[in-house]
KEKE-228288 format. One record per residue (C-alpha): residue in one letter; x negated, y, z negated. Coordinates in steps of 0.2 Angstrom, whole numbers, padded with zeros to 4 digits, always signed. Layout:
BEGIN
AXYZ
...
// end
This chain:
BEGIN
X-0078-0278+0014
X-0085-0261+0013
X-0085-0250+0001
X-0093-0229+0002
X-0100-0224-0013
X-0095-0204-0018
X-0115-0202-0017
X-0111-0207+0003
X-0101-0194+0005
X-0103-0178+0015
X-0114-0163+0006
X-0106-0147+0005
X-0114-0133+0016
X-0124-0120+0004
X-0124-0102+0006
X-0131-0088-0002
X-0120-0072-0003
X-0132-0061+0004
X-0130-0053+0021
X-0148-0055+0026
X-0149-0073+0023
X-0133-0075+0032
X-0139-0068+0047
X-0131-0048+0046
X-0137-0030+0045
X-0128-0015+0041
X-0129-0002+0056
X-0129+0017+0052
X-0111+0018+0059
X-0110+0009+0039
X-0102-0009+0050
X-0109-0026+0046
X-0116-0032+0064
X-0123-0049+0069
X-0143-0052+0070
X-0142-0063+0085
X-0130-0050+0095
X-0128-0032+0088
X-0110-0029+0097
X-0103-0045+0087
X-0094-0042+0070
X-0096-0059+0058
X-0092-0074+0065
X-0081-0086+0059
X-0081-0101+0070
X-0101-0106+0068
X-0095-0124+0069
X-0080-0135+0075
X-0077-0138+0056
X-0065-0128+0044
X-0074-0131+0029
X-0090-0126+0036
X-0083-0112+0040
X-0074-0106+0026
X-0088-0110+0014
X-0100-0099+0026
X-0086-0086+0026
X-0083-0087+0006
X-0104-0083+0004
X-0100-0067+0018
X-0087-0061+0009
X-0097-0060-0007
X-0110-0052+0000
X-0099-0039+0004
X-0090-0038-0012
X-0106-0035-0020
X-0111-0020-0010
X-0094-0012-0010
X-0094-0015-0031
X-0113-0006-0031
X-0105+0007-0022
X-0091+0011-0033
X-0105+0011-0047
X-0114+0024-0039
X-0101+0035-0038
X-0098+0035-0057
X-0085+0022-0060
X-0090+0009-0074
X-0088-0010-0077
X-0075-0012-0088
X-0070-0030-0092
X-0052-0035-0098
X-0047-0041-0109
X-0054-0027-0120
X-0066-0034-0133
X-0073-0048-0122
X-0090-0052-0130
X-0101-0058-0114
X-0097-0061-0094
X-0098-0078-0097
X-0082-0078-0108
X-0065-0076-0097
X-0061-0061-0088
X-0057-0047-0077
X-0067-0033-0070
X-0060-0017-0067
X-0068+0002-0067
X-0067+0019-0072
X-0072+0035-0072
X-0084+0037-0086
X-0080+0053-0092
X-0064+0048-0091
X-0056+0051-0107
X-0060+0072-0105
X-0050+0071-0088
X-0031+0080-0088
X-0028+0071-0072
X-0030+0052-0068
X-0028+0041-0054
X-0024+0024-0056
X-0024+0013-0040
X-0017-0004-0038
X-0023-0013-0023
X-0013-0030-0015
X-0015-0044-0025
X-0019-0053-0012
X-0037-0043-0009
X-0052-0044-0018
X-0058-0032-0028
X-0063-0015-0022
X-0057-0023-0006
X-0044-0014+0005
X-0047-0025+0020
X-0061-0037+0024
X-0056-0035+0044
X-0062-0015+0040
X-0074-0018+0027
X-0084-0032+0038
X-0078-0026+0054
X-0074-0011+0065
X-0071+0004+0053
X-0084+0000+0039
X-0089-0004+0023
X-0083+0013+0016
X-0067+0013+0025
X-0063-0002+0022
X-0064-0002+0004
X-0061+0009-0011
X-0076+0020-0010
X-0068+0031+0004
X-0052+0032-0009
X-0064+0037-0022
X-0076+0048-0013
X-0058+0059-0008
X-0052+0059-0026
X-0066+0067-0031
X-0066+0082-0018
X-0049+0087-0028
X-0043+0095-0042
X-0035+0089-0059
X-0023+0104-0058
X-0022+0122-0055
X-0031+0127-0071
X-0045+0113-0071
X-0055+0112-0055
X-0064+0095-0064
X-0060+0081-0053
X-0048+0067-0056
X-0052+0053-0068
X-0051+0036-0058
X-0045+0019-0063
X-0045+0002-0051
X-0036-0009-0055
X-0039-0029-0052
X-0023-0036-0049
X-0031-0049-0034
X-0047-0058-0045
X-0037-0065-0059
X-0040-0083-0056
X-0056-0088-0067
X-0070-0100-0059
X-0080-0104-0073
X-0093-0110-0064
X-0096-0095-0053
X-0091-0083-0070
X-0079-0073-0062
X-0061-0069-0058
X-0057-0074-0038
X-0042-0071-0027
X-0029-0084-0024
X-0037-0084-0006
X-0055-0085-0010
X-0051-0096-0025
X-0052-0114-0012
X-0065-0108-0002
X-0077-0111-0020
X-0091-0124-0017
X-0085-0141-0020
X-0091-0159-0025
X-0093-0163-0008
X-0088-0156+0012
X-0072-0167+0011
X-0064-0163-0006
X-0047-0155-0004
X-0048-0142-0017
X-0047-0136-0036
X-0034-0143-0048
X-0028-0128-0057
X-0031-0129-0077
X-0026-0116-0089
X-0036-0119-0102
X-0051-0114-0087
X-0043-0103-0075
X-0033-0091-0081
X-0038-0075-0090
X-0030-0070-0107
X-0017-0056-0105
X-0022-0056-0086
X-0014-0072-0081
X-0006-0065-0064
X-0001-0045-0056
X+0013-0043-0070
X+0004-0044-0084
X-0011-0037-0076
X-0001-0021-0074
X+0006-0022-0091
X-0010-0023-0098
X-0016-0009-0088
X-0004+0004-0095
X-0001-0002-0113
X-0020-0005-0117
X-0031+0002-0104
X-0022+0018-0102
X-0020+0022-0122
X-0038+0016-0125
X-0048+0028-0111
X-0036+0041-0106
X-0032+0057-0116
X-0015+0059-0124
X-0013+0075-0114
X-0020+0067-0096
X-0008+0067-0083
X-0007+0053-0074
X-0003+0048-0056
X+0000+0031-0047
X-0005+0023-0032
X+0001+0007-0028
X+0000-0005-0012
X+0014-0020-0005
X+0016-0032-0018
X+0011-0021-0033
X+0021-0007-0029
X+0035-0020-0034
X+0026-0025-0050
X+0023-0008-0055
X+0040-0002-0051
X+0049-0015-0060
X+0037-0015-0073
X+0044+0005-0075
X+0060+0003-0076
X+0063-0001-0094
X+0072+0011-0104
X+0059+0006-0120
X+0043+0005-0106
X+0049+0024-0100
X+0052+0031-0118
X+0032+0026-0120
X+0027+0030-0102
X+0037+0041-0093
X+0031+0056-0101
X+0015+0055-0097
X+0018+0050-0077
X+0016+0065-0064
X+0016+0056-0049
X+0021+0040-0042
X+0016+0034-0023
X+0024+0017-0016
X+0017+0011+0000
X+0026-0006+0007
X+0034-0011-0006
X+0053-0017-0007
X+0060-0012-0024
X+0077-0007-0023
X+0079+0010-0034
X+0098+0010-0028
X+0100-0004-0041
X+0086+0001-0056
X+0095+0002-0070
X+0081+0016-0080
X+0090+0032-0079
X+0073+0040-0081
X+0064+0031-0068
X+0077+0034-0056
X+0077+0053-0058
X+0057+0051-0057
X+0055+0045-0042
X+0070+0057-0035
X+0059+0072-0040
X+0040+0065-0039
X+0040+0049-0032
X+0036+0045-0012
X+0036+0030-0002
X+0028+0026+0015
X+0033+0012+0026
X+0028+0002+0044
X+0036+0013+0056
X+0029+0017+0073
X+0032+0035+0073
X+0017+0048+0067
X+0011+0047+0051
X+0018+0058+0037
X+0036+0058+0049
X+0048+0059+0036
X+0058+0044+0039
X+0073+0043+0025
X+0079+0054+0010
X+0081+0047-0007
X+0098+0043-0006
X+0093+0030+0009
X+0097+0031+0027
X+0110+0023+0040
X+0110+0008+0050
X+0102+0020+0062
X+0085+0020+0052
X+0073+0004+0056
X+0069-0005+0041
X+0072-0005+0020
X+0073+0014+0014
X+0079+0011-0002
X+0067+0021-0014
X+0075+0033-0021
X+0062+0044-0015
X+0059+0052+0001
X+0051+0041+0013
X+0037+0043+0026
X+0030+0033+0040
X+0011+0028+0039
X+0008+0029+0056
X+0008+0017+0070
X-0010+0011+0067
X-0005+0001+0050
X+0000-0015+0058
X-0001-0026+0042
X+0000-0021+0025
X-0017-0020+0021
X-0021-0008+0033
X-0007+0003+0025
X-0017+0013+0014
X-0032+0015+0026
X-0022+0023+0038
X-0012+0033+0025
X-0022+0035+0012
X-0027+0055+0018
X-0008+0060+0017
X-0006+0051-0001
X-0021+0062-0006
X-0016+0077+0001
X+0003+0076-0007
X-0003+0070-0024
X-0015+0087-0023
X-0001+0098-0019
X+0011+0087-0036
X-0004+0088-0047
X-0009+0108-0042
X+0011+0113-0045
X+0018+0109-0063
X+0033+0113-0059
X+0035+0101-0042
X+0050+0094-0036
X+0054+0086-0019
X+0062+0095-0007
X+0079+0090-0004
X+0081+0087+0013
X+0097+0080+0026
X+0092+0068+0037
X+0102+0068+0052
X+0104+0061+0072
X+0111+0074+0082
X+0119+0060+0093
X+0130+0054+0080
X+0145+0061+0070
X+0139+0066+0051
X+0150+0063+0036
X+0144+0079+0025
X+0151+0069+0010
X+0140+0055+0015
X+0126+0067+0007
X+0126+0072-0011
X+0120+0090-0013
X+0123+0096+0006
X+0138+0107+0005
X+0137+0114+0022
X+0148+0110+0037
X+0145+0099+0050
X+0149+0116+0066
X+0138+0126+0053
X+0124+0111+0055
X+0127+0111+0074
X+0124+0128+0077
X+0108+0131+0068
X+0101+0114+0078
X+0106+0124+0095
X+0098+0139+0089
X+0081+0128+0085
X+0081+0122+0101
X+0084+0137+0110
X+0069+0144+0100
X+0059+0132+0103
X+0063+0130+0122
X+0058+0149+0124
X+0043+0147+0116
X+0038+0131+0128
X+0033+0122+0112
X+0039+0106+0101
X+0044+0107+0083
X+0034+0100+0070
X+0038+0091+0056
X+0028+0098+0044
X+0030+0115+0047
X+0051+0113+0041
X+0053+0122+0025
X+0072+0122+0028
X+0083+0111+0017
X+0089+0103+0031
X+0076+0093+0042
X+0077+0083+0059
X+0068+0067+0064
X+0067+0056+0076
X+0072+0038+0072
X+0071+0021+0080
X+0090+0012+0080
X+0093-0005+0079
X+0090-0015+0091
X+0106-0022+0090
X+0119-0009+0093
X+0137-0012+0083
X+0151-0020+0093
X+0166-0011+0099
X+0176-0015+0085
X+0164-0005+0074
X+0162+0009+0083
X+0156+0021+0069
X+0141+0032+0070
X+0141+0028+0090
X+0143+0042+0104
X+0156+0040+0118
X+0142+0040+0130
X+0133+0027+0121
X+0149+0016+0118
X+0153+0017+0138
X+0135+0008+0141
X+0137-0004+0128
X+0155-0009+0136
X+0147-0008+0155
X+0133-0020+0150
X+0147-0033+0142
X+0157-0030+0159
X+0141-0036+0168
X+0137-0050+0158
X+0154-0057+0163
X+0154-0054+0181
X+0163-0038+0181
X+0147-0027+0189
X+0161-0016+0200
X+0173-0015+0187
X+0179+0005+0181
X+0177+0010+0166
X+0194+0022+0159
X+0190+0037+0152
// end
């Protein structure tokens, strides 16, 4: 009978996080490149084995962490570990910085990231790849933030808090917070252990346990503790958290203590429904000074849906109570949402914070192939031949000039904009919102599909 001792067992690979050692440079286009062959990025598959190489890619991924967190040093944003009072790094925690001046600032920034990413991380297919280390992480945020202005009256830039909603699970052996990702890539016993067990009494961090307390914590100790009663503040959150944050707002006792002191909000891929938030307050925030942008393939910044929502024309969730914009065709998957859009958020959170008086534009979002309901809109009291003939008279500008309209030049309370439609049309018994031409191509199509190619249509 045989018998394998645990001593028999495989070892574990060992890696040191440090790009040199692990066989990369970082060229001066700022992109980490492979010793061996310069045009290559990192390189997962070193082996035929998964562990292998995820431990290899765990060390790389540290490695980068640890410049992009130098960075954001550099640029004036201090360690600041949660929660608040935590006597050593050996003790429990979270890491998150901060401006260090930042309790003279009238204006803050907060930014929460996925929680899915590490910290400082907005992609590690940017950060390690094509794009940049700078790109791909929140340096470039932070180094834009501080090209602005706090406000019309203080040309100071912007205080800066980030958030760590991503490294809140605790390796006590490593002493610090990891991702959920990164949290079973951590050296084990041996190469063919499955995993850590997770234990509360070691892993989780007090008053940090997940993204919803995170963000708690964030405004209703962080916030009171660093920032200026009179500070302005402004919100940036990404995919999951912008549901954590939102939900987190709307609370009648969380607005009377917080909602005063909010002057912007920016949602980007998130899915809270404002059509059902029950804070009266929140709800009229966001109608005035929140935005939300969203995976569409049209342009970025094309306004996409009003606050009230949009039809069943519009591709995809619009119900923010906000108006809601498209981040570009280039922002594939969430996490490239905010590098892609993240010069528009900037740019609008300038013109909210240089404007005390800012409210969004109402604006009327309308397909000129369809048939508008007026009473559809709250606050449009025009008629729908009064709406026909100012889009004629645009486009018979416009033709004369030999130019397109764009979007960003409309100032009018009324605004046109391409949409995708579904891709599956209504059937004939619903014919609402369809154009007779468009119902005669729907019917012809069905006549087809059942043999009947040379049958007439009646008109």
């Amino acid at each position: 009978m045989f018998r394998r001792r645990w001593s028999g067992l495989p070892a574990e690979p060992k890696f040191n996080p440090d790009l040199k050692e692990l066989g990369y440079f970082i060229n001066e286009e700022d992109e980490v490149r492979y010793w061996q062959d310069p045009d290559f990025y990192f390189k997962y598959f070193s082996t035929k084995n998964v562990r292998y190489n995820d431990c290899q890619r765990f060390a790389f991924n540290e490695a980068v962490k640890q410049i992009i967190d130098s960075r954001l040093e550099a640029e004036g944003l201090k360690k600041v570990l949660l929660p608040l009072g935590v006597a050593s790094e050996d003790e429990r925690h979270a890491k998150i910085r901060l401006s260090e001046d930042l309790s003279t600032k009238s204006r803050v920034v907060i930014i929460f990231g996925q929680s899915g990413q590490d910290f400082g991380i907005l992609a590690h297919r940017v950060a390690s790849g094509l794009g940049g280390l700078n790109k791909g992480s929140m340096v470039s945020m932070v180094k834009a933030l501080k090209q602005q202005k706090s406000s019309a009256t203080d040309d100071a830039a912007p205080g800066i808090i980030l958030a760590n909603p991503g490294n809140l699970w605790w390796w006590p052996e490593g002493k610090k917070g990891l991702s959920e990702f990164a949290r079973h890539q951590i050296p084990g016993s041996s190469l063919v252990h499955w995993g850590w067990h997770h234990d509360p009494e070691r892993n989780v961090i007090p008053e940090n346990a997940n993204p919803t307390e995170h963000v708690k914590y964030i405004f209703e100790k962080v916030v009171p503790q660093f920032v200026s009663e009179k500070a302005k503040i402004d919100v940036i959150a990404l995919g999951d958290m912008a549901d954590e944050v939102e939900q987190y707002l709307d609370n009648d006792d969380v607005w009377a203590k917080i909602g005063h002191r909010l002057n912007a909000l920016v949602v980007l891929g998130g899915f809270y429904d404002m059509r059902e938030a029950e804070c009266q307050g929140f709800k009229k925030f966001m109608d005035q000074r929140g935005r939300a942008y969203i995976m569409n393939q049209d342009p970025l910044d094309t306004l996409i849906a009003g606050p009230e929502g949009g039809s069943r024309a519009v591709t995809g969730y619009v119900g923010y109570g906000c108006p809601t914009y498209s981040v570009g065709p280039d922002a594939f998957v969430m996490e490239l949402v905010l590098i892609e859009a993240g010069s528009a958020v900037l740019k609008w959170l300038q013109e909210v914070a240089l404007d005390k008086d800012y409210v969004n534009e109402r604006v009327h979002i309308f397909f000129p192939e369809e048939e508008e309901d007026d009473s559809k809109w709250p606050g449009w009291d025009k008629d729908d031949d009064e709406s026909k003939e100012e889009t004629e008279e645009l486009k018979e500008k416009h033709k004369k000039d030999g130019d397109k309209r764009d979007d960003d030049e409309q100032v009018a309370k009324k605004v046109k904009v391409r949409v995708q439609r579904d891709v599956q049309p209504p059937s004939k018994d619903e014919p609402e919102g369809i154009d007779d031409e468009l119902a005669k191509e729907i019917s012809k199509s069905e006549m087809m599909a059942d043999g009947n190619a040379d049958s007439e249509e009646e008109t």
